[in-house]
GURO-478658 format. One line per 8 residues: for each residue x, y, z of N, C-alpha, C. Coordinates in Angstrom, 1 decimal, padded with zeros to 4 digits. Atoms other than C-alpha are relative to their C-alpha. Layout:
N
X,Y,Z,X,Y,Z,X,Y,Z; ...
end
This chain:
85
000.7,-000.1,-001.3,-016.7,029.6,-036.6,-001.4,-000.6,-000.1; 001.5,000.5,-000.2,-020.2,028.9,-037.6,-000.2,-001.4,-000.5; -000.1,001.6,000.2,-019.0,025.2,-039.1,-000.3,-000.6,002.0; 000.0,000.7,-001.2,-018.0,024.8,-035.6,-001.3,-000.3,001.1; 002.0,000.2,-000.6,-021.3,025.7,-033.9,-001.1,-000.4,-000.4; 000.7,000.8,000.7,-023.2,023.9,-036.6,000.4,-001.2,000.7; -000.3,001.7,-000.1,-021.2,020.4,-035.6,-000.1,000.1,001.0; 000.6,000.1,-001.9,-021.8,021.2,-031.7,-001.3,-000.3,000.4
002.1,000.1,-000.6,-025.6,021.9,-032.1,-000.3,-001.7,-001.3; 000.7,001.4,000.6,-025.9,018.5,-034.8,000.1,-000.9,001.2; -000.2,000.6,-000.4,-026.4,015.7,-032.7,001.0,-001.2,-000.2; -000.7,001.2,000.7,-023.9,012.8,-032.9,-000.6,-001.5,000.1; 000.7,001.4,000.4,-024.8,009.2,-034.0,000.8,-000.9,000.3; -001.2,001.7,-000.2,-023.0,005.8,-032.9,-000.9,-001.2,-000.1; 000.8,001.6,000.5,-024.0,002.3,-033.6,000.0,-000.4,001.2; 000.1,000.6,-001.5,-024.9,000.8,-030.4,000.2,-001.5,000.2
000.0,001.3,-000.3,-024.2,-002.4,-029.3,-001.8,-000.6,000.2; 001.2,001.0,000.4,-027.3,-005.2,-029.8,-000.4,-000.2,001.9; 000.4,000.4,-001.4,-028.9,-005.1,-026.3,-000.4,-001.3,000.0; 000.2,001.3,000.0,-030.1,-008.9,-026.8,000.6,-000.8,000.6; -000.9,001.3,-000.8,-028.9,-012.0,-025.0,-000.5,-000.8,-001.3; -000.1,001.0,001.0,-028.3,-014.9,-027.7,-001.0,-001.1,000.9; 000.3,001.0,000.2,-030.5,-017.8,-027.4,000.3,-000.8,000.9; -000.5,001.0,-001.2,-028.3,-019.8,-025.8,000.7,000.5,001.2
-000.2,-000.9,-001.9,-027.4,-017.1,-022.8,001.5,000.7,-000.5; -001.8,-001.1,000.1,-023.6,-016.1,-023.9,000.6,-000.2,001.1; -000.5,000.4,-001.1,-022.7,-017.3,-020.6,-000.6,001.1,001.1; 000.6,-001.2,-001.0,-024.9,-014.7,-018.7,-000.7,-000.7,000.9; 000.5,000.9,-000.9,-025.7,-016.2,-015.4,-001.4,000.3,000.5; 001.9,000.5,-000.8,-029.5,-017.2,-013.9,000.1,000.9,001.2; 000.6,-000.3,-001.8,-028.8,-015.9,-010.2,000.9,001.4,000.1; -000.2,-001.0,000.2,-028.9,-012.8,-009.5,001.1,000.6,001.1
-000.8,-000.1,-000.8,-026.2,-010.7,-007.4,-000.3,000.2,001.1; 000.5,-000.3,-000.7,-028.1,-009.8,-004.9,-001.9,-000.8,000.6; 000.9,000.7,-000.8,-030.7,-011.7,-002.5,-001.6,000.4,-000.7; 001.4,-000.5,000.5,-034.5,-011.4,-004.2,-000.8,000.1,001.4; 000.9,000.5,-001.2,-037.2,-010.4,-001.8,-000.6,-001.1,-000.1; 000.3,001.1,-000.7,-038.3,-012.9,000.4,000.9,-001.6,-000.2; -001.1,000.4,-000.1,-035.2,-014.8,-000.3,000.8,-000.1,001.6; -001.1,-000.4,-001.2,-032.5,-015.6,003.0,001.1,-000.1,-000.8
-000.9,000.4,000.5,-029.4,-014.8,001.8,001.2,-000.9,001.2; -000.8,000.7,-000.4,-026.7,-017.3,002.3,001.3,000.9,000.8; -001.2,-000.8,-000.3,-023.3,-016.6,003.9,001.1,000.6,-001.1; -000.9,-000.2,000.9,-021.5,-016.6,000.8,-000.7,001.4,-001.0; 000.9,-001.3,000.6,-023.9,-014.0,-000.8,-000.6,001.4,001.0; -000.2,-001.8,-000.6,-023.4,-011.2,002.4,001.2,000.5,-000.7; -000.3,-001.0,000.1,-022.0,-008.4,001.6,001.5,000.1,000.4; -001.3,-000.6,-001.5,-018.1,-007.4,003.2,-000.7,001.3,000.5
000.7,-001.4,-000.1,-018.9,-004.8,005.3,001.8,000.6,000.3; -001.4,-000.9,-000.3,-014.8,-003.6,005.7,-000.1,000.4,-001.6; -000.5,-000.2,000.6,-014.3,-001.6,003.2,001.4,001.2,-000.5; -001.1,000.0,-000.5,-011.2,-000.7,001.9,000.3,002.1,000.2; -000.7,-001.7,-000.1,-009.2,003.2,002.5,000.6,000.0,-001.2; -000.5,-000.3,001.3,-009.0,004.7,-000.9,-000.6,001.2,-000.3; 000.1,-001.0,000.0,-008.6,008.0,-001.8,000.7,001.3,000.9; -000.2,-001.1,-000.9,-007.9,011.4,000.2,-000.9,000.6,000.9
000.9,-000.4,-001.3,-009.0,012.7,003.2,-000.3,001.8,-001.1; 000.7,-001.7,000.3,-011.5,016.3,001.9,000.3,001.0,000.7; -000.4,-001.4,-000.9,-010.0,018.1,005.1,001.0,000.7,-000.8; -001.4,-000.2,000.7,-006.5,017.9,003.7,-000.3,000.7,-001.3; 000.0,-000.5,001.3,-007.5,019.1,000.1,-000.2,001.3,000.1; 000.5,-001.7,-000.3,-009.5,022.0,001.6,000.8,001.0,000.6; -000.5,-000.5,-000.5,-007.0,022.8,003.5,001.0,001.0,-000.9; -001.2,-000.6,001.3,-004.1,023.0,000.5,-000.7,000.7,-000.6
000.8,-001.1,001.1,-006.9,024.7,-001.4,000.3,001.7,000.9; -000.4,-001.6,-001.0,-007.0,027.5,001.3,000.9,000.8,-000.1; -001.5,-000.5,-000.1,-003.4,027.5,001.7,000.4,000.9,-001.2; -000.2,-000.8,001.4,-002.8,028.4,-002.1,-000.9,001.3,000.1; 000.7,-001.1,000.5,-005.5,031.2,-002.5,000.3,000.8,001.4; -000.2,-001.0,-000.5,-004.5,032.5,000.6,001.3,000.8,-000.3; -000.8,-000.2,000.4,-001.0,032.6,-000.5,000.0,000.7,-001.4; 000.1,-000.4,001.3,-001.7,033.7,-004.2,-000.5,001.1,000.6
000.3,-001.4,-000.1,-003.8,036.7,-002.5,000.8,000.5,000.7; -001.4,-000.5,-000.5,-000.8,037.6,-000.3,001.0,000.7,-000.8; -000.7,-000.4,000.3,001.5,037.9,-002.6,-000.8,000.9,-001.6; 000.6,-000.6,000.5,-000.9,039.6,-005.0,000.0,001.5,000.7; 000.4,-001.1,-001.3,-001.3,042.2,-001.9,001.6,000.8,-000.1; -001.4,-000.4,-000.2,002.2,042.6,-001.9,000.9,000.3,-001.9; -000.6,-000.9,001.6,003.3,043.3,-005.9,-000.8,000.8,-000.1; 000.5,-001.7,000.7,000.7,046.5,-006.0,000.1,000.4,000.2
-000.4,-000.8,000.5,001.7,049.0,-007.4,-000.6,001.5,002.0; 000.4,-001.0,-001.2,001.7,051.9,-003.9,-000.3,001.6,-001.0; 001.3,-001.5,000.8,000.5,054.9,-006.8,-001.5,-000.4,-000.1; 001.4,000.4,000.5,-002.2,053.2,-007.5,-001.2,000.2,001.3; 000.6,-000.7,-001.6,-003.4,054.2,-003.7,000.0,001.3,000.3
end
């Protein structure tokens, strides 16, 4: 046990990749993604503004969440023990 909480509290070490760009670029492009102030951006450099439906609706989840703990405390309600009253 006290190995374990020894190698939790050491920090860990990794070799990091070389933040640098090579000399001759690596193919990392000049223009940036996004319009610089005082720039007009072009048409091909807006934005989409539809974006897509991905994911679940938060009502629905809240709702199943509800549904379960209401149901788990129900039938909790319903196996105790009537001495124990």
């Amino acid at each position: 046990m006290p190995l374990a909480v020894l190698m939790l509290a050491v920090p860990a070490s990794a070799a990091a990749q070389n933040a640098t760009i090579p000399e001759d670029g690596a193919g990392v492009s000049t223009t940036p993604p996004v319009p610089l102030p005082g720039e007009t951006p072009t048409p091909q450099d807006a934005p989409a503004t539809d974006l897509p439906d991905t994911g679940s609706d938060p009502r629905m989840l809240f709702l199943a969440g509800l549904a379960m703990s209401l149901l788990g405390a129900g039938l909790r309600l319903r196996t105790v023990d009537a001495d124990d009253y």
